[in-house]
C-alpha positions as CSV (number, residue, x, y, z in Angstrom):
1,X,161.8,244.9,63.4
2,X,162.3,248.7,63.4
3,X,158.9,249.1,62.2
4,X,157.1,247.2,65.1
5,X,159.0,249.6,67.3
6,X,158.4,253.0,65.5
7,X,154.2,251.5,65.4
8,X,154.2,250.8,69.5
9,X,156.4,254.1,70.5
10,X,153.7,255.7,68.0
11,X,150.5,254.5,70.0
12,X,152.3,255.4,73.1
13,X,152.7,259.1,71.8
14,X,149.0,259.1,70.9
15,X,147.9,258.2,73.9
16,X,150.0,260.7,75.7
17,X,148.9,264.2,73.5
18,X,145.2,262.2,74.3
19,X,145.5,262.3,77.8
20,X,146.7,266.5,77.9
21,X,149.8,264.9,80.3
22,X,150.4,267.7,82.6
23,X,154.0,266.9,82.1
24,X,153.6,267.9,78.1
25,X,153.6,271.7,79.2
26,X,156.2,273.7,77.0
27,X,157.4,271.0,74.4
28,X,153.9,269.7,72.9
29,X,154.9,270.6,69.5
30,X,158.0,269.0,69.9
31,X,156.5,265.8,70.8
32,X,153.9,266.3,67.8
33,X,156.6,267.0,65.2
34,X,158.7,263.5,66.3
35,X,155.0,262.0,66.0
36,X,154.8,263.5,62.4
37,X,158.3,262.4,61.1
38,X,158.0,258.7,62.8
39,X,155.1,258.5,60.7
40,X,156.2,259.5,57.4
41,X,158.9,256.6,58.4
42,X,156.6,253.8,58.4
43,X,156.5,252.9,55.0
44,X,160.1,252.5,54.7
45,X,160.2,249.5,56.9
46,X,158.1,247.4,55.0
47,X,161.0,246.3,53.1
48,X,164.2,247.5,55.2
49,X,164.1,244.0,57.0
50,X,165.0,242.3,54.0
51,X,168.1,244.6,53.1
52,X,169.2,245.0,55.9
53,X,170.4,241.7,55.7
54,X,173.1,242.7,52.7
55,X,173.0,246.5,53.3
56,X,175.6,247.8,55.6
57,X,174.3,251.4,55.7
58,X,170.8,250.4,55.9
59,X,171.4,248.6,58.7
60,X,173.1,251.5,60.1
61,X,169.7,253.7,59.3
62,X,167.4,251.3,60.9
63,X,169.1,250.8,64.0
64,X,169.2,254.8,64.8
65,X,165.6,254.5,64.3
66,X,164.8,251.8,66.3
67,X,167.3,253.2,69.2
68,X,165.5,256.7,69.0
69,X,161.8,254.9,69.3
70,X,163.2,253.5,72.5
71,X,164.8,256.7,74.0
72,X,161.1,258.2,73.8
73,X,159.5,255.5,74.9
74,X,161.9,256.1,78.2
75,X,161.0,259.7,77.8
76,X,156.9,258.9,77.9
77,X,157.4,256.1,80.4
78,X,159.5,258.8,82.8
79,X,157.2,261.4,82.3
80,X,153.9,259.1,83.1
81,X,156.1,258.3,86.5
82,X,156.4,261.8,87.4
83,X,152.9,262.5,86.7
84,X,151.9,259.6,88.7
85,X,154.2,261.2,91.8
86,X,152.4,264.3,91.1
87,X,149.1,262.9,91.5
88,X,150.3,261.1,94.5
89,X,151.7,263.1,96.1
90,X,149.0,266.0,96.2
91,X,147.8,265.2,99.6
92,X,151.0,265.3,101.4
93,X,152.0,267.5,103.7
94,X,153.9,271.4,102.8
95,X,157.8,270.2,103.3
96,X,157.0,267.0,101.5
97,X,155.2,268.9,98.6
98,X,157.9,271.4,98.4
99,X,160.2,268.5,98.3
100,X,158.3,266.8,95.5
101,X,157.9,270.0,93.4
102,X,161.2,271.1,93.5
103,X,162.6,267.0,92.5
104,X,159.2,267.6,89.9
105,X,160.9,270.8,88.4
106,X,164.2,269.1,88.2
107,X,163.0,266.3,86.3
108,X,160.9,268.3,84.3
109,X,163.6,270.3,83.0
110,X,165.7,267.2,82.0
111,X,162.5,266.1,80.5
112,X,162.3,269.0,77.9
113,X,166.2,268.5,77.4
114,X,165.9,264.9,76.6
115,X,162.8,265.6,73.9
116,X,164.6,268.8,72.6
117,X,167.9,266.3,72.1
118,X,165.5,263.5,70.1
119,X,163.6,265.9,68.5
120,X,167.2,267.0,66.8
121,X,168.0,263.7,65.9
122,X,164.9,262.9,64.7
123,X,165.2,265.5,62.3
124,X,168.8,264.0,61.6
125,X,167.1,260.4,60.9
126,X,164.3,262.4,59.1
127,X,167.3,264.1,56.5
128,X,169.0,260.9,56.0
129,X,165.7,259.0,55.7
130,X,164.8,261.3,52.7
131,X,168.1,261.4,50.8
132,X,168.7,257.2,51.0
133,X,165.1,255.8,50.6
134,X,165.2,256.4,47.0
135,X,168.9,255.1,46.7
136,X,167.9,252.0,48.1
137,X,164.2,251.1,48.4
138,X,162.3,252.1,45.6
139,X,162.9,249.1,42.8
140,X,163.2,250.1,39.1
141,X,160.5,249.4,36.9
142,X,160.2,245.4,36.4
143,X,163.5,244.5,39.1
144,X,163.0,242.8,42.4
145,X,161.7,244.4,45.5
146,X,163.4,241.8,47.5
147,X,167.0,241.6,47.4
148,X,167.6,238.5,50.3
149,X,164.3,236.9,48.9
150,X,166.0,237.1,45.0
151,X,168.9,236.0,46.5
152,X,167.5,232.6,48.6
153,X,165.4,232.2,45.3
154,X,168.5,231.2,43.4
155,X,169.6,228.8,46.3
156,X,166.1,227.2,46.3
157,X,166.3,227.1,42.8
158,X,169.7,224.9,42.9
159,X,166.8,221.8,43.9
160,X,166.0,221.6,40.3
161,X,169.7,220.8,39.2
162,X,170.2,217.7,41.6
163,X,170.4,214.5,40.3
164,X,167.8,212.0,41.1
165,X,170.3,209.2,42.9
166,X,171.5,212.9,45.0
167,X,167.5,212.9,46.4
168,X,166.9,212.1,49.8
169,X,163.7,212.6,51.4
170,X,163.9,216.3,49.9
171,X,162.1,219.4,50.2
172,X,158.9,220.1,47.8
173,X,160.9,222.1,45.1
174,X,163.0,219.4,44.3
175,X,160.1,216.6,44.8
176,X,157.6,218.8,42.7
177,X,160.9,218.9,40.1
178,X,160.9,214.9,40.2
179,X,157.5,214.5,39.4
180,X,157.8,217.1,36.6
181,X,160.7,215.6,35.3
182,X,158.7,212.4,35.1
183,X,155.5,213.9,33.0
184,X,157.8,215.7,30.7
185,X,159.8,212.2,30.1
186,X,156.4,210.2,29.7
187,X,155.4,212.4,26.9
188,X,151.7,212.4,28.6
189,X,151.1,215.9,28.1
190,X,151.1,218.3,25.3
191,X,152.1,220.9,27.1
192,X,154.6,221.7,30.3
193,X,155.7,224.4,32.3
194,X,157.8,225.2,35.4
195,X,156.2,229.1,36.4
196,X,158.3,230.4,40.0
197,X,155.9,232.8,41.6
198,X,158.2,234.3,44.3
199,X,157.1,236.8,46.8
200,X,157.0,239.8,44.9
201,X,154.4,238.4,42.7
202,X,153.3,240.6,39.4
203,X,150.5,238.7,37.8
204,X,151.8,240.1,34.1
205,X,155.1,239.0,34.7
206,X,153.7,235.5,35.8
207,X,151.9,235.3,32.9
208,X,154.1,236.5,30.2
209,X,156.6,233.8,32.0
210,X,154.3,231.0,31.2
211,X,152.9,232.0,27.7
212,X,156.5,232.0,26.9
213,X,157.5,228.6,28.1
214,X,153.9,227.3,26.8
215,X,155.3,228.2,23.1
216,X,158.8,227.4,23.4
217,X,157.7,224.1,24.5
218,X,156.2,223.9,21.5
219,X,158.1,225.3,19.3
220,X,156.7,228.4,17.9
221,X,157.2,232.0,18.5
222,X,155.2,233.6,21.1
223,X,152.7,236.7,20.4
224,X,153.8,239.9,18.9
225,X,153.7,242.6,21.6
226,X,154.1,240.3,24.7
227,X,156.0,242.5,26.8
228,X,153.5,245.5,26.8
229,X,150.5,243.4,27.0
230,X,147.3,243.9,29.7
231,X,146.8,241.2,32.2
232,X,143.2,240.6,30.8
233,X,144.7,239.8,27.5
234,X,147.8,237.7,28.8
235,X,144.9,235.6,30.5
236,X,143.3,235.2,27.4
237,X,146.2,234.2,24.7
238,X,147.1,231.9,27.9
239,X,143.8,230.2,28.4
240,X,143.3,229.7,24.5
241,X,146.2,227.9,24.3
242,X,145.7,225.7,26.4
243,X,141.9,225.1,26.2
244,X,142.7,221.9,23.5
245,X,145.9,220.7,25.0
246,X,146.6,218.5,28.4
247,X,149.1,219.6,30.3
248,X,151.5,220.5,33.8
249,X,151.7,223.6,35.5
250,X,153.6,223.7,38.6
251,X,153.2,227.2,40.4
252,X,156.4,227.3,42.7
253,X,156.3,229.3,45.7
254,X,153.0,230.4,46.0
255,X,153.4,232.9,48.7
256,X,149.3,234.4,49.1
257,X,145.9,233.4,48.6
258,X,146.1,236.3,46.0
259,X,148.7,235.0,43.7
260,X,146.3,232.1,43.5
261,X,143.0,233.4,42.7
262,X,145.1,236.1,40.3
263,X,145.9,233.2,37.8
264,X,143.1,230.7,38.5
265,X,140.7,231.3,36.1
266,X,143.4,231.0,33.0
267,X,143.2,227.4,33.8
268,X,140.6,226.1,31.4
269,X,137.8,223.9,33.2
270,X,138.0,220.8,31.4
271,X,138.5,217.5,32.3
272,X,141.4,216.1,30.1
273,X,143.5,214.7,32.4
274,X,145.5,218.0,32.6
275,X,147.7,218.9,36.5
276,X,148.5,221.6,38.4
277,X,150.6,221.7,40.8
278,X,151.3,224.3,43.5
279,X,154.1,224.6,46.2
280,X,153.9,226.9,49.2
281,X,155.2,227.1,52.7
282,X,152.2,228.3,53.8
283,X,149.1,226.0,55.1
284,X,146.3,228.5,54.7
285,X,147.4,228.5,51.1
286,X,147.5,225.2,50.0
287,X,144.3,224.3,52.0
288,X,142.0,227.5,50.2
289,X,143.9,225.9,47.0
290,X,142.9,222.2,47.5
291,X,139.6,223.3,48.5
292,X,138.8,225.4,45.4
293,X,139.8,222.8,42.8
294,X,139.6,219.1,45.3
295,X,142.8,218.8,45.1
296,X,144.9,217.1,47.2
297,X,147.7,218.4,50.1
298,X,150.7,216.3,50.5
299,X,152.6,217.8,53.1
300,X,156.3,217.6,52.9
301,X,157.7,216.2,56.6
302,X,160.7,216.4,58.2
303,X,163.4,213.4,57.5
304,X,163.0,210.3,59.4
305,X,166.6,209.8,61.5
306,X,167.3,207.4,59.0
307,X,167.3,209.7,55.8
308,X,168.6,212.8,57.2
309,X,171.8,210.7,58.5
310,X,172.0,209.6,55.0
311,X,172.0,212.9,53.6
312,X,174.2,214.5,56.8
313,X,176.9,211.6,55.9
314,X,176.7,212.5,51.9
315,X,177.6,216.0,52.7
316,X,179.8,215.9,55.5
317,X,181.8,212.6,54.7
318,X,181.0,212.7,50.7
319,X,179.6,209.5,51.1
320,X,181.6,207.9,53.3
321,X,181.2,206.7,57.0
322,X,181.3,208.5,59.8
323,X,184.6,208.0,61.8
324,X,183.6,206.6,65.4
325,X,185.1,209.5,67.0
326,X,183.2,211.9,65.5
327,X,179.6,210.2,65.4
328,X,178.3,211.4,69.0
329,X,178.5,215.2,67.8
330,X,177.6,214.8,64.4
331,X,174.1,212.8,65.7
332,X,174.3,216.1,68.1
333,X,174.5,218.5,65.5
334,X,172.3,216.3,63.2
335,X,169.5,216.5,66.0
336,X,169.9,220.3,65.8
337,X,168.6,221.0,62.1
338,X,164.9,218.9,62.7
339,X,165.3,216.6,59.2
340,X,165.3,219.8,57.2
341,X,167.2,219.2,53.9
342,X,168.6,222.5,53.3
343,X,169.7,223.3,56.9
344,X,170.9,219.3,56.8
345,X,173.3,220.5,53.6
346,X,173.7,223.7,55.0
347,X,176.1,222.4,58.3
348,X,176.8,219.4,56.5
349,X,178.9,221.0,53.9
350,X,180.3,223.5,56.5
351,X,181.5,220.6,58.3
352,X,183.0,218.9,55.4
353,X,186.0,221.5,55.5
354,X,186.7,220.5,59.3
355,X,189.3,218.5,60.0
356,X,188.1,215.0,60.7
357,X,190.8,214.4,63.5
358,X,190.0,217.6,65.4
359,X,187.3,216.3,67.4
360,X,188.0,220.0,69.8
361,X,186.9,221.9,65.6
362,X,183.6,219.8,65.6
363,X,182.8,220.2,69.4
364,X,183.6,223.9,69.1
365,X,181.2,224.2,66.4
366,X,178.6,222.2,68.3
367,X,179.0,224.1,70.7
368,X,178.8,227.4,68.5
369,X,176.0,226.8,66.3
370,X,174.1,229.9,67.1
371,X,176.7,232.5,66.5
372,X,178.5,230.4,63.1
373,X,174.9,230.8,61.6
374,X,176.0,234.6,62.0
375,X,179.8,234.3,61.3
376,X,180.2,231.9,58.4
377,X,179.3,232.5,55.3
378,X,178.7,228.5,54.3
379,X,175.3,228.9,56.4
380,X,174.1,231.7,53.9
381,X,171.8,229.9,52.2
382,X,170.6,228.4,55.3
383,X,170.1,231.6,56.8
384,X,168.7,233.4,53.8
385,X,165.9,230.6,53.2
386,X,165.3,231.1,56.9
387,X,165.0,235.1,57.2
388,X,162.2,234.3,54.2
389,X,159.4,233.4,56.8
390,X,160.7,236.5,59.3
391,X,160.4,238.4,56.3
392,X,157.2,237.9,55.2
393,X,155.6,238.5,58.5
394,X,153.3,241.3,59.2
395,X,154.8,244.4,61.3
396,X,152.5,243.1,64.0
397,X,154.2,239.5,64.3
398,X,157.4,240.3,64.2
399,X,157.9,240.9,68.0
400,X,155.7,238.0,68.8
401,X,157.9,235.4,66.8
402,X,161.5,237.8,68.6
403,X,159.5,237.1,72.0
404,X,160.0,233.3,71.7
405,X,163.8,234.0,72.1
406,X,163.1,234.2,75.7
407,X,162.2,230.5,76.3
408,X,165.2,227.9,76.3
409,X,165.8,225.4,73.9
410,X,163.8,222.5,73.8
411,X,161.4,224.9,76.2
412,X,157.2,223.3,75.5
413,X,155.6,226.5,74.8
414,X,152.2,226.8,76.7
415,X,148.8,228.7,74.7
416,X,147.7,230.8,77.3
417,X,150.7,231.6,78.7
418,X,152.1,232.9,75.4
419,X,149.3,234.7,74.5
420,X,148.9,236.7,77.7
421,X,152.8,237.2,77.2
422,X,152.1,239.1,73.8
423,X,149.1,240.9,75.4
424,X,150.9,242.2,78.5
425,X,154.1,243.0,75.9
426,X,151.9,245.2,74.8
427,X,152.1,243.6,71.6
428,X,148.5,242.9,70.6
429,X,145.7,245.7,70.0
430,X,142.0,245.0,70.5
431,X,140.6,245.2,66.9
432,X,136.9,245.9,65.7
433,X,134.7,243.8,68.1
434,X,137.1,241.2,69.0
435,X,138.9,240.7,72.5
436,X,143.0,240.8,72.7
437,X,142.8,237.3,73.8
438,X,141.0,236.6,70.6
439,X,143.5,238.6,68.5
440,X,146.2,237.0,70.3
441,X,144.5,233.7,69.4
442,X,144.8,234.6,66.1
443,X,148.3,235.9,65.6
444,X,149.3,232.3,67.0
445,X,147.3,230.4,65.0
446,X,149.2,232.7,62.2
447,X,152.7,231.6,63.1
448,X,151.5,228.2,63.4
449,X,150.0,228.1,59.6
450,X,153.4,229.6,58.9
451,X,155.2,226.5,60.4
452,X,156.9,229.0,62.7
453,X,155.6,227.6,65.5
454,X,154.8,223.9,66.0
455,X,152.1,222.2,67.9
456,X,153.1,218.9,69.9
457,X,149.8,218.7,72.1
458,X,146.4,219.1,71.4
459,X,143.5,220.8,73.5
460,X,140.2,218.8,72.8
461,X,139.3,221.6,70.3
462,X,142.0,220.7,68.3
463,X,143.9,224.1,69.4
464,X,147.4,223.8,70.5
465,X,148.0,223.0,73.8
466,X,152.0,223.2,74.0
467,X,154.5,224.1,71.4
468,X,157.7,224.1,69.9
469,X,160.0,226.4,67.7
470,X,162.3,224.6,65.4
471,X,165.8,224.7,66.7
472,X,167.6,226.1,63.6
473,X,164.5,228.9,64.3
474,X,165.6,229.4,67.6
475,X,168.8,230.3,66.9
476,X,167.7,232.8,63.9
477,X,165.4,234.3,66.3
478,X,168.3,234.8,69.0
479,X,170.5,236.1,66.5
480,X,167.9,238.6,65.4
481,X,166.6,239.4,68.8
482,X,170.6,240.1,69.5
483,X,171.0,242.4,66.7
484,X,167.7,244.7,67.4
485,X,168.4,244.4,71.0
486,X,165.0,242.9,71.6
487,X,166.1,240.6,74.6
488,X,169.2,239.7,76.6
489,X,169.3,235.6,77.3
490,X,171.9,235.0,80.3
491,X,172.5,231.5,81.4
492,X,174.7,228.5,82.5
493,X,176.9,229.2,79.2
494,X,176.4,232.8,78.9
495,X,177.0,234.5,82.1
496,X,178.2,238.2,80.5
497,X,175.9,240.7,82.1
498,X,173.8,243.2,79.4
499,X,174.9,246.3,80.1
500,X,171.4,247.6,78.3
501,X,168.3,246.2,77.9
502,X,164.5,246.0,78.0
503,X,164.0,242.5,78.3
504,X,165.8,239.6,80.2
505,X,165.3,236.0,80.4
506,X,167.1,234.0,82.9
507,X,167.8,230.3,82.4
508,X,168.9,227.3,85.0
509,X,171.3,228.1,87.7
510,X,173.3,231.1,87.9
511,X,175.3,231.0,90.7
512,X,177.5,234.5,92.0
513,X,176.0,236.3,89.1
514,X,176.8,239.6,89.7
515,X,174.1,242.6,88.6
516,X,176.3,245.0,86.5
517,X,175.4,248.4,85.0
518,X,171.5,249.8,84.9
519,X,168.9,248.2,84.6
520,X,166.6,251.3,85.0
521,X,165.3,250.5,81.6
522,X,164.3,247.2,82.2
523,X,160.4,246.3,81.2
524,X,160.7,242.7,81.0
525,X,162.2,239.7,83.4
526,X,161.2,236.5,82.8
527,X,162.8,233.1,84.4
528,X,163.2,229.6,83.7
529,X,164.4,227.0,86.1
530,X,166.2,229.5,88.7
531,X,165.9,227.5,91.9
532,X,169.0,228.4,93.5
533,X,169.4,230.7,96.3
534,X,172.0,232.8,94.7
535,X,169.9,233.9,91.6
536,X,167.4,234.4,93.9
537,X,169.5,237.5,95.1
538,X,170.5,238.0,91.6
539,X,166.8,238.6,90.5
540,X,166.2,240.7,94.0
541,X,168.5,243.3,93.0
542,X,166.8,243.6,89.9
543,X,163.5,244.2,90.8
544,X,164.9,246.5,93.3
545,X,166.1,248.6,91.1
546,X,164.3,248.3,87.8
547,X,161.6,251.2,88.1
548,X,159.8,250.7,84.9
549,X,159.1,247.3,85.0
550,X,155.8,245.8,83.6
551,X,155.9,241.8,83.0
């Protein structure tokens, strides 16, 4: 997320050494150089979010960034006030003008301290930046790029070691993995192999994986030299071996429209009877794919109530029944993970260590679902899998999937109201000929593709009309909008005041909520449900005081 906040500070800065800001008088190069450096920063964030997730110090590194883009935003935002009041100002009369040039001076001298101060620790960042990014972001030749995807790759991987009697409605590894299992034990098909594209896809390491299995299935020794081959001939040993046999490919976690057309024409265009088989967790994908070849797109859905209580009871009771006691908050909890198998195994086996008597363990847990995705490490592989799709996103959608934090659970997301959210954010950026409403458009028809965000009314164009985000989604989001202090959620169960932050979402009634520490900083307030009279003149005293407030 540090990267999406570095690019927006960036455009502000731009826009300020544009305009010739009075205010910029005696510390333009300062804010040039802190331009300079943030820039050279860029590329380091497109892959910091995935280790920061394992990575202590890197962690460390991105949040100084992040905090530093923020301190000149205030900067920029302060001096754009005081240029304003200059401006303003300028037809008053001579004891209000001296007043406002001597408060101007002031200010402008606390100004040149403040950028003077993050210019230093810029250069700090900038030092550090330079001494750790080879340490820890640029991968050997032929390892990973992605240590959490790696990492979730091996738990998605433990689909294709479950028994068949263990399968419950399942997710599309392990129903791909059935139907494999099935071809290979039919003895159809000359030739089978299981190829796992992954995220950081290399279309030689692809292809020397399959050549390989292709020939061990058969039993004979690959081609001399495999290792060190070109792509172009990889494609060629591959499609020649299979131009006079039938056979299975399944191409697991297709991640791009790329990786697809990358390996495609290997296939040899015959019609023997051969199959291949993709999986993705992207629509766009496996659309363009069944398009291409008329295919066919079998969606995996959610567990009926039926099979994911099944499953929930297999894992939590090890097949047993549910004690009575216990059956209102397991449903509770249940209802929480949408019929998704893996976050269904995920709590299920968590809660299989609780002790069944405690009904106070299981309600605190209940209770605590958001923060024990953080806290235990049972939920890792839940969480992992998760982070994938966060991940994967552009720089660009990042704060627009952190800015559905703001809406409570179970909240029905509306289009426009979203999407003029993200514009006035700041979030969205009029490209080539297009409108930011159609950009915005398109970022949410993005998320939606990415079965981040879920449609559950349709306008008569067949564009979604309200919406949903997965629970289990929610509470990543929350957890990461926490961390990168994106926004502050206060509500019935969390009445503890941020002491900073730039955005705040009030839910349901507050009561004596009492406004503590500043909330000078404050660009965003939004509400839901506040209808008593009391957070009324809670959210007075904020607008009262919040100077630099913009939604």
């Amino acid at each position: 997320m540090a990267d999406s906040a570095v690019v927006f500070v960036l455009d502000k800065i731009i826009n300020l050494l544009a305009e010739k800001a009075i205010l910029l008088q005696g510390f333009k190069r300062d804010i040039q150089y802190i331009k300079d450096e943030l820039e050279r920063m860029i590329a380091f964030f497109g892959v910091a979010d995935a280790f920061e997730e394992g990575d202590a110090e890197v962690k460390v590194r991105v949040r100084q960034v992040r905090d530093v883009a923020n301190d000149i935003e205030d900067v920029i935002d302060e001096s754009m006030l005081l240029s304003y009041d200059h401006h303003f100002h300028g037809s008053c009369c001579f004891i209000a003008k001296l007043f406002f040039s001597i408060r101007n001076i002031k200010s402008h001298h606390k100004l040149v301290f403040e950028i003077q101060a993050i210019k230093s620790r810029v250069h700090h960042i900038a030092v550090g930046h330079q001494r750790y990014r080879y340490k820890y972001y640029v991968p050997e030749q032929g390892s990973s790029s992605n240590q959490a995807y790696d990492t979730a790759n091996d738990r998605r991987g433990d689909a294709l070691l479950l028994e068949e009697t263990k399968l419950v409605g399942s997710g599309k590894t392990t129903l791909v993995k059935k139907v494999y299992e099935d071809a290979a034990a039919n003895k159809n098909f000359n030739s089978l192999a299981w190829i796992t594209v992954s995220m950081s896809f290399k279309v030689e390491e692809v292809l020397k994986d399959m050549i390989q299995q292709l020939y061990d299935e058969v039993k004979q020794p690959a081609p001399e030299g495999l290792s060190t081959m070109t792509s172009n001939r990889l494609k060629i040993i591959a499609k020649v071996f299979l131009q006079s046999r039938t056979y299975v490919l399944v191409f697991d976690d297709v991640w791009s429209i790329q990786a697809w057309e990358a390996i495609r024409y290997v296939l040899p265009d015959v019609n023997n009877g051969s199959r291949v088989i993709l999986t993705t967790r992207l629509l766009d994908v496996a659309s363009f794919y069944s398009t291409e070849t008329n295919g066919y797109v079998y969606e995996v859905k959610p567990l009926s109530a039926e099979e994911s209580w099944i499953l929930f009871s297999r894992k939590a009771f090890h097949g047993n029944s549910c004690p009575s006691h216990l059956e209102s908050i397991s449903r509770n909890i249940l209802k929480k993970c949408g019929g998704l198998p893996l976050a269904i195994v995920a709590i299920g086996g968590v809660l299989a260590t609780k002790n069944r008597n405690n009904i106070r363990e299981w309600g605190m847990l209940n209770h605590s679902l958001g923060p024990e995705l953080d806290s235990n490490n049972k939920f890792e592989s839940m969480r992992i899998v998760l982070l994938l799709s966060f991940n994967d996103l552009p720089y660009y959608l990042k704060p627009c999937v952190l800015y559905l934090s703001i809406y409570p659970e179970d909240h029905l997301i509306e289009r426009n109201t979203l999407i003029y959210q993200w514009i006035m954010e700041g979030f969205v950026k009029q490209k080539d000929r297009r409108t930011v409403e159609d950009v915005a458009d398109g970022y949410l028809n993005e998320l939606i593709n990415r079965i981040l965000i879920h449609p559950v009314q349709y306008n008569d164009d067949g564009s979604m009309k309200l919406g949903q985000i997965h629970d289990l989604y929610r509470e990543l989001i929350l957890s990461k909008s926490r961390d990168d202090k994106f926004t502050a959620i206060v509500d019935e169960q969390n009445k503890l005041w941020p002491e900073k932050t730039r955005r705040l979402s009030l839910h349901g009634m507050l009561g004596n909520l009492q406004v503590k520490g500043s909330v000078t900083k404050l660009r965003s307030l939004l509400t839901f449900g506040v209808a008593d009279p009391q957070s009324f003149s809670c959210i007075s005293q904020v607008l009262g005081s919040a100077r630099m407030l913009r939604v």
